[in-house]
Backbone as CSV, one residue per row, in Angstrom:
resi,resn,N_x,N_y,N_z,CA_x,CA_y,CA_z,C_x,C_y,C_z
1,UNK,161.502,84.682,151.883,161.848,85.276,150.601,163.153,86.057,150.703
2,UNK,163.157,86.841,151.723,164.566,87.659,152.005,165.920,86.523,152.242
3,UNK,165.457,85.537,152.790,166.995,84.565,152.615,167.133,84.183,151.226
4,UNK,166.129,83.585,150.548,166.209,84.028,149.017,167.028,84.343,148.246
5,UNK,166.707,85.814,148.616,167.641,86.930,148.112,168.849,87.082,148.435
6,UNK,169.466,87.065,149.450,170.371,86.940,150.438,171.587,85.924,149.195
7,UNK,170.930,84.669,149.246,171.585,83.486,148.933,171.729,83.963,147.315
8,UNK,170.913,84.207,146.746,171.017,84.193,145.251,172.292,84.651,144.526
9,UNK,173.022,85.797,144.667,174.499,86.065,144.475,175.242,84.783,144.384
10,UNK,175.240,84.061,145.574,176.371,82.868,145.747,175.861,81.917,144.962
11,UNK,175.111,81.354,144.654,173.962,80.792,143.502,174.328,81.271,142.189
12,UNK,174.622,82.059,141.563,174.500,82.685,140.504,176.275,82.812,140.376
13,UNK,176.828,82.755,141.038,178.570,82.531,140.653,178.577,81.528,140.609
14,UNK,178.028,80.333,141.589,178.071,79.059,141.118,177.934,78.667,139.853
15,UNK,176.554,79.218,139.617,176.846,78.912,137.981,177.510,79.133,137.096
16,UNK,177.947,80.480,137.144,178.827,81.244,136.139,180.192,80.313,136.501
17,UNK,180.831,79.880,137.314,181.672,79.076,137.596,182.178,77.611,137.065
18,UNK,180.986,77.175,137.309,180.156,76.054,136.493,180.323,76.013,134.597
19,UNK,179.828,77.357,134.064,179.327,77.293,132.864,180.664,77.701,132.660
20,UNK,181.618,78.493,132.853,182.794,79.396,132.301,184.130,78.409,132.623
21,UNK,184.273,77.443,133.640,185.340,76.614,133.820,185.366,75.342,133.989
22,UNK,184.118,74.500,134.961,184.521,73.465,134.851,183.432,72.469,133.478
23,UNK,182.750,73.121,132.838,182.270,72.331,131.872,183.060,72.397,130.907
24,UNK,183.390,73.470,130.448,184.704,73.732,129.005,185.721,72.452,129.408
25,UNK,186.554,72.494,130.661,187.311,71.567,130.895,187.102,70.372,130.599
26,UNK,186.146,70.208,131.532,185.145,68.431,130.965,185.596,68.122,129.719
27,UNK,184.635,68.994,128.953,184.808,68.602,127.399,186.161,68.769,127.079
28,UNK,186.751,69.218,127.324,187.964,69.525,126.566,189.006,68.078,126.857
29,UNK,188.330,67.319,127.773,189.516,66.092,128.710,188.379,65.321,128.104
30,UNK,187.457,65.086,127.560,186.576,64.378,126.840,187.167,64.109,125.318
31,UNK,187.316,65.479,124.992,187.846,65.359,123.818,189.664,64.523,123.355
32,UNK,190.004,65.156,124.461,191.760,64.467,124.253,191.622,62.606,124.434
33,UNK,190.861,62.610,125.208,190.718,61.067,125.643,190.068,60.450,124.394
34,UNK,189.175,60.901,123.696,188.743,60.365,122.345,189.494,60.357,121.301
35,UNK,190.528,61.471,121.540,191.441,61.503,120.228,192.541,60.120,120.662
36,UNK,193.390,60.352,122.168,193.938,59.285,122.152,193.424,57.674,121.811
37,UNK,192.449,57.740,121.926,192.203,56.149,121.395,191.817,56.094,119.865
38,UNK,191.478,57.090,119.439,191.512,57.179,117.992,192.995,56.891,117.287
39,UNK,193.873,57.209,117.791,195.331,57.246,116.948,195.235,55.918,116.578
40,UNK,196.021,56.515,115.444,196.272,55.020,114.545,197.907,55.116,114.087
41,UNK,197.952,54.143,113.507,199.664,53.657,113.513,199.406,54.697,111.607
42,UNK,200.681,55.585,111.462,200.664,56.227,109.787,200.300,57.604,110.182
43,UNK,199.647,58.173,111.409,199.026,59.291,111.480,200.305,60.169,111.448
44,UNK,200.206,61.778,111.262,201.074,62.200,111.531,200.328,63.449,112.891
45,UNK,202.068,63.806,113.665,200.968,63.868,115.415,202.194,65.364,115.499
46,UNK,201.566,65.907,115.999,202.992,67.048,116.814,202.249,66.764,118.645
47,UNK,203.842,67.020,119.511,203.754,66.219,120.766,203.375,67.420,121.289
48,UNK,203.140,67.723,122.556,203.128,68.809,123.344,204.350,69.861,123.626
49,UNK,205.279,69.103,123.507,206.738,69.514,123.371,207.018,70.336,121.754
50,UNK,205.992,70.057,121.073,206.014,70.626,119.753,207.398,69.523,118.528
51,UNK,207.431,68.145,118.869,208.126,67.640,118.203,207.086,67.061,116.872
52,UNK,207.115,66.648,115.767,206.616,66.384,114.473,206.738,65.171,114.251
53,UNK,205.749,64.019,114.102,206.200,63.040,113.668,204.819,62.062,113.004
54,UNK,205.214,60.672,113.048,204.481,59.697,112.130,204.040,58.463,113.382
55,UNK,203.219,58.618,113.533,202.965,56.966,114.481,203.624,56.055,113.861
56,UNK,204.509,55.265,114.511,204.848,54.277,114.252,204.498,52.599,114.628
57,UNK,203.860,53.073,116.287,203.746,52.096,117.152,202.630,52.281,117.839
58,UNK,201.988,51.668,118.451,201.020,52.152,119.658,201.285,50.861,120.498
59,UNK,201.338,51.071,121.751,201.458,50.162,123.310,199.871,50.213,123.659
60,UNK,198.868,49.594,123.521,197.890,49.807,124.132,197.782,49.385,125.604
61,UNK,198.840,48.628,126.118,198.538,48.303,127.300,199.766,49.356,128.461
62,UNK,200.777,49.755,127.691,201.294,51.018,128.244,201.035,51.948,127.911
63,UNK,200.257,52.356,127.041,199.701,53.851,126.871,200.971,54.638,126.368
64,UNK,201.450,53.596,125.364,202.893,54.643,124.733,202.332,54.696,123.485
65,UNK,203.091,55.834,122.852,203.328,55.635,121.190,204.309,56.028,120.877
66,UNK,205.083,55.126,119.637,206.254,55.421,119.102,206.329,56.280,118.185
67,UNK,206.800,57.412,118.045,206.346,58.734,116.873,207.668,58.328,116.319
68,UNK,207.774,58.298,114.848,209.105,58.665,114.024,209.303,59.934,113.113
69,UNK,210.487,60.449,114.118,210.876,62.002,113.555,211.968,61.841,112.634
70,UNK,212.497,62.807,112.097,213.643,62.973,111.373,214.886,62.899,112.347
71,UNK,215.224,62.542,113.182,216.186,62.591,114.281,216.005,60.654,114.872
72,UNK,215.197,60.289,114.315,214.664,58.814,114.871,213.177,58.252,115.468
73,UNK,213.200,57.513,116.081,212.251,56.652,116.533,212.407,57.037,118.061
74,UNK,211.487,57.796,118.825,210.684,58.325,120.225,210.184,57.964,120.657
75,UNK,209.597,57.352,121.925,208.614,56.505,122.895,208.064,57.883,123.640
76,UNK,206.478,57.957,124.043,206.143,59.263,124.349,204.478,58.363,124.988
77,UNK,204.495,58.897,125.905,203.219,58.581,126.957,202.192,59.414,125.678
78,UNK,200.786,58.801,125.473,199.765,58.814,124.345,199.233,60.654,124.856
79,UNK,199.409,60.969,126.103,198.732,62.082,126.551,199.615,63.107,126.070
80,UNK,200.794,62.849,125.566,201.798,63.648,125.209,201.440,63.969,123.715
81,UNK,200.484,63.607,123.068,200.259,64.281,121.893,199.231,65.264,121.968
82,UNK,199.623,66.325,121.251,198.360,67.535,120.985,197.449,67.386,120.093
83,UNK,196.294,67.842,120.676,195.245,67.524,119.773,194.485,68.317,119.242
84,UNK,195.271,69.553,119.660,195.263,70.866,119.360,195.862,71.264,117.819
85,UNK,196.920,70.936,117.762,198.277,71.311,117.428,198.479,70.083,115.986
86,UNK,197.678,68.669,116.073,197.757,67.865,115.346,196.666,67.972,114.641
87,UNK,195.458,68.885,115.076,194.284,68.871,114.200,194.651,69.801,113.100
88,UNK,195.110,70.763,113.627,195.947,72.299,112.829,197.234,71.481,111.714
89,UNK,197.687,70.556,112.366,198.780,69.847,110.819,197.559,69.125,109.666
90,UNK,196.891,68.471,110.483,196.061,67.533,109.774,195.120,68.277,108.684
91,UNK,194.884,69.504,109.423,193.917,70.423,108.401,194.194,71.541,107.153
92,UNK,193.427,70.700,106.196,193.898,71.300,104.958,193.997,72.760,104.705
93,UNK,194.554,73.651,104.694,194.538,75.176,104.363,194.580,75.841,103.068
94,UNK,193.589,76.723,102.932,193.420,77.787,101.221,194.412,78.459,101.311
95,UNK,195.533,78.433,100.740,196.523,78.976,100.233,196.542,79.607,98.805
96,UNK,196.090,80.681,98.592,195.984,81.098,97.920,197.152,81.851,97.171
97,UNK,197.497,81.718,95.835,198.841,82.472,95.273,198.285,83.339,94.053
């Protein structure tokens, strides 16, 4: 029973370790990976770089997408969009006047 006890501390950060970093992560690389295959060609995306644009293209077998900004037409690896940052454009806001 006393090794038990002993052990239980290191046991109990494990978890907290567990529950506080690598599950949030999981999901969170769960989630980006679902959004990238969701994109569709018309969407509008902001990159990680914080650039603004319109799908134009998708490479499914290079894992590109072509975003069109006001400056032109961009080639950008699919992981390079936020999905953070594109849910926040995408979402409608009460603006109230």
């Amino acid at each position: 029973m006393e090794q038990f006890i002993a052990f239980a501390p290191y046991v109990g950060i494990a978890l907290i370790f567990y529950f506080l970093i690598i599950r949030p992560q999981s999901k969170r690389r769960k989630e980006e990976k679902q959004f990238a295959e969701s994109l569709k060609v018309g969407d509008r995306v902001i990159t990680t770089s914080g650039i603004h644009g319109k799908v134009n293209q998708i490479n499914a077998d290079k894992g590109t997408v072509m975003i069109e900004t006001g400056a032109g037409k961009m080639l950008f690896e699919r992981t390079a969009i936020s999905v953070e940052l594109t849910k926040k454009l995408n979402t409608p806001t009460d603006v109230k006047k």
